[in-house]
Structure formats: C-alpha cells, structure tokens
N, C-alpha and C positions, 0 to 999 in steps of 0.2 A: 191321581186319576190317570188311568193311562191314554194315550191321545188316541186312542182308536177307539174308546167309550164315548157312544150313541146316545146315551142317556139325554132325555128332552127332545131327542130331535124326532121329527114325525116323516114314514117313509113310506113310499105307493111303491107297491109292485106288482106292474100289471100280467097278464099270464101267467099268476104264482096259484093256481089251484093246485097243479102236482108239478113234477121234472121239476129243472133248472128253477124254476121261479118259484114255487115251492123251497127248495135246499136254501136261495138266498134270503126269503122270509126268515126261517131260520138262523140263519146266518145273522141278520139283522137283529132279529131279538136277542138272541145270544150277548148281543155285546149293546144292548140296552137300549134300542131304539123301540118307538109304537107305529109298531105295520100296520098297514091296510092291505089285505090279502085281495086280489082283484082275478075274476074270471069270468068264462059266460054261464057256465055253469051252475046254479045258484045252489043245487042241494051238494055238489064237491068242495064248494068254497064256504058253507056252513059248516061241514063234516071236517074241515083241517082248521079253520076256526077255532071251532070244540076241542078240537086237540093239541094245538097251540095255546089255549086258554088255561090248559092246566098248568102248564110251565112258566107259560108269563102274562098273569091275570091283569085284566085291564089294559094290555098292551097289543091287543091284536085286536083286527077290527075286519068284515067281510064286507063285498062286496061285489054282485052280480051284476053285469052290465055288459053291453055289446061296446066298443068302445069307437069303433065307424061310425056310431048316431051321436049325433050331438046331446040328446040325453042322456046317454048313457055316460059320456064323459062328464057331464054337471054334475050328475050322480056320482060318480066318483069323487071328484074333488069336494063335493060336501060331505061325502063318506070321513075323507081325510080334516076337512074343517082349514091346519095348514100343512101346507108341504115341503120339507125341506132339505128332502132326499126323492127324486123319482128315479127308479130302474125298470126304465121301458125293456119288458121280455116278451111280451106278448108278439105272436106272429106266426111264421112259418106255412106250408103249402098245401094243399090237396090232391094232386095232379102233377107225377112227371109230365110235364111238357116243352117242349123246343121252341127256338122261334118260330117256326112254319106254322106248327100246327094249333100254336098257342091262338086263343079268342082273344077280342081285344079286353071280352067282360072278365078273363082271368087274368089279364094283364093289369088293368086298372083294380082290380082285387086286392091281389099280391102287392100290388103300392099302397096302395091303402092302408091295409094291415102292417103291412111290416114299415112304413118310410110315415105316412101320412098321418097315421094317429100319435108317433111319436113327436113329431113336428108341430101338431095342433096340443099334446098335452106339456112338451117345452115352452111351447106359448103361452099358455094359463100360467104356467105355477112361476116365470123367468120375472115380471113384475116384483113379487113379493119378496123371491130369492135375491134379487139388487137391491131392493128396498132394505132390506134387514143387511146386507150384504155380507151374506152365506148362502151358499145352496150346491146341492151335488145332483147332477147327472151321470148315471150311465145306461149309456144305451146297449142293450144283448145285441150282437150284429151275427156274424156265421163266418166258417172259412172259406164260403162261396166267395165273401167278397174279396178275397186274397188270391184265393188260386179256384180257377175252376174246377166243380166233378161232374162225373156224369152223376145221373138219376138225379137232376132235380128242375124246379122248374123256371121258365128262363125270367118270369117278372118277379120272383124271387130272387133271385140272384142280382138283378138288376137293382131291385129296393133295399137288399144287405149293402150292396156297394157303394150306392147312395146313403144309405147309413151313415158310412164313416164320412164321406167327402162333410155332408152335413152338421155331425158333430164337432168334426175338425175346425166350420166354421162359425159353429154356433162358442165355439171354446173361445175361439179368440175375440170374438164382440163381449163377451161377458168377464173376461180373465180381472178384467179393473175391478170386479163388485166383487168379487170374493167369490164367484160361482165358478166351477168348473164342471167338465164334462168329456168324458170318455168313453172311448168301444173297448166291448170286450167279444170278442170272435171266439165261438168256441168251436172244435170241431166236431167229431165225428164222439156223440155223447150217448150213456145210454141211459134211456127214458122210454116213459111207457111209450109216448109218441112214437120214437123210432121202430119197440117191438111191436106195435101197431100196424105201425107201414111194413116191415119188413115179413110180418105175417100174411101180408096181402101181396106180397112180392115172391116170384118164383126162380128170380135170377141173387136174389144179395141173401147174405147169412150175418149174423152180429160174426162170425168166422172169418168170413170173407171180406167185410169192412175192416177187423180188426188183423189183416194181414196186410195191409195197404196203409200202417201206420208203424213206422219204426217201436216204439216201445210196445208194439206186437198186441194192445188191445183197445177196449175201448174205455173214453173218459168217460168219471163218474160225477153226479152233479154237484157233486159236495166239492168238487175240483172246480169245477166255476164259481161255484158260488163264494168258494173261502176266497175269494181275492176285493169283491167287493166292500167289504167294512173296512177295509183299508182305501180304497181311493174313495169312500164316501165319508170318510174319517179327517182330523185336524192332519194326521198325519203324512196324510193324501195331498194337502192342500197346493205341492207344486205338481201337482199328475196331472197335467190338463192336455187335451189334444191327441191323448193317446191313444193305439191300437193294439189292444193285447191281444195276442192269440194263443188258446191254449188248445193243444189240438192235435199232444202227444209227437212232436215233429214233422205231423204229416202235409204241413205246409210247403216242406223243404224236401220231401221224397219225392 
C-alpha cells in the first residue's frame, strides 16, 4: 500500500464547490479518501457532487452551509459524521480596499471568513484527531501573507497573515498526538474567482498578472492541489508547521 493511500480516512473541504477547492477534492478522492464537498452554494455543490459520484461512488458527500453561523458549521461536521483530514479553503474578498478607506464591517468580515472559521473548525474536529492520535490539517493561506500586492484587500491580507502565525501555533501544541498542520500560500491562480474579478477590473488582465511572475503565467489549480495528499498522508507525517508557497516565483520577484 503506498503511504500516500487515503483509503478510510474521511476529509472536509471547505470552499471546494469549484477553483482550488474543487481540484483538491479531487485530488483527495483520487488517492482514496471520502470527501465532503462544502460551499454556500447548494445547487453548485449538488452539481460537482453528481459528478464526482460517478468516479468515486459512496465516497463523496455535499454539503451547503454558510460557515460564519454556527449552524452551518454543526451541519457540516454532521455532514462528515468523523473528521480526519480538514483543508480549510474557503475565504477570500469582495472589495479592493486599503486601510483608510476600509469599514470596520469589512474588516471584521474578512477575519472572519478567512482566520475565524478556520480556528472555530480546528477546534471541533482537534478533540477526536488527539483522541484517535491522527489527524491532518491544512490551511489555503495566499501570497499576501508573504509579500504584499496591490489590488487586494487590507483585512484580507491581514487574516492570510494571521493564518500562518496560527497554524504554526496550532502545529506545535498538537505535534505530540499525531496531528499536524500546515499552510499552503498559493499565488497568483487561475479560477473562475479570479476571471470574475478581473472582468469587473479595468486596470489588471490574467496578461498582466501573468507578467509579474518569473515563470511568465499564471498557476493552475491542479498545482495546488497535487501537494496536498501528500502532507495529509503517512508520508507527510514529519511536514508540520510549514509554509508552502507555490506561486510560480513571484514571491521572490
């Protein structure tokens, strides 16, 4: 058996309706784990459900939920029954904005979403993942928290940063049970998300993003995602505290 076979083990991926979180669902079933597909969306998280069902029947499982309310997160984790893999992806912004001009309601928003539900769903499943003493965390973080860009917004970048400080400390209280936990930064990806924004943008092009990255374009999310079944794998088991950045080198440009 190879040590990166998931088989038996049950995994939450939140924000996997499409993009990045999507591709690691995949990625996850592939090497034989039972997902729980998780978005707000309920009829897009039905629709990739259905489509993942043909490839790996009985091993996929949906789930619609707001993950800010605390029902929606109970609903989750009964969706899952146990947990012993979570890949907090869910997050990200609505609104370039700065410190000036930023609200304090987008401020505490963007914490929310991206730092505060991952921290409230580490704390549900961290219990049973010591008890059993196995369990894999990674948390989706961003290259904001590494190096600044423009166009984005500022309690976003705050709460990616926060991210890693977090995980780094959540690794080291847990390392004794068998649980680890690491960031993975991605940068500059292409997802509907992005073509989304960047439709609604009159100054950026996937062109002009993808000049501003030494290997001259832009990641794809099958590039994120292939890394996770390995640190959420046996043969992950000393990857703890880490911060991966894939992000074509443009951390370093």
């Amino acid at each position: 058996m190879s040590r990166t076979d998931l088989t038996g083990r049950t995994a939450i991926v939140t924000g996997s309706r499409r993009g990045i979180g999507a591709a690691i669902v995949r990625e996850l079933l592939d090497h034989g784990a039972t997902v729980v597909v998780c978005g707000r969306g309920e009829a897009g998280v039905a629709d990739l459900v259905e489509t993942l069902d043909t490839t790996a029947p009985g091993r996929v499982r949906g789930c619609a939920a707001d993950l800010t309310t605390a029902h929606g997160r109970e609903h989750l984790l009964e969706t899952a029954a146990t947990v012993d893999i979570l890949v907090n992806n869910a997050g990200g912004f609505t609104r370039v904005v700065d410190t000036v001009s930023s609200t304090l309601g987008e401020w505490n928003d963007q914490l929310a979403v991206n730092l505060t539900v991952p921290f409230l769903l580490c704390q549900a499943v961290l219990p049973a993942m010591i008890e059993q003493g196995w369990g894999r965390i990674v948390n989706i973080g961003s290259i904001v928290a590494s190096a600044p860009q423009l166009g984005n917004a500022i309690g976003y970048v705050a709460a990616k940063a926060g991210l890693v400080g977090f995980t780094r400390q959540l690794a080291a209280e847990v390392a004794h049970a068998g649980v680890t936990a690491n960031v993975v930064n991605p940068g500059t990806i292409a997802t509907e998300h992005l073509r989304d924004y960047l439709a609604a943008s009159d100054q950026m092009t996937e062109q002009s993003l993808a000049g501003r990255i030494p290997v001259g374009r832009l990641g794809r999310p099958a590039e994120i995602a292939g890394v996770v079944p390995y640190l959420v794998s046996d043969a992950g088991a000393f990857i703890t505290g880490a911060v991966l950045d894939i992000n074509g080198g443009a951390i370093h440009a």
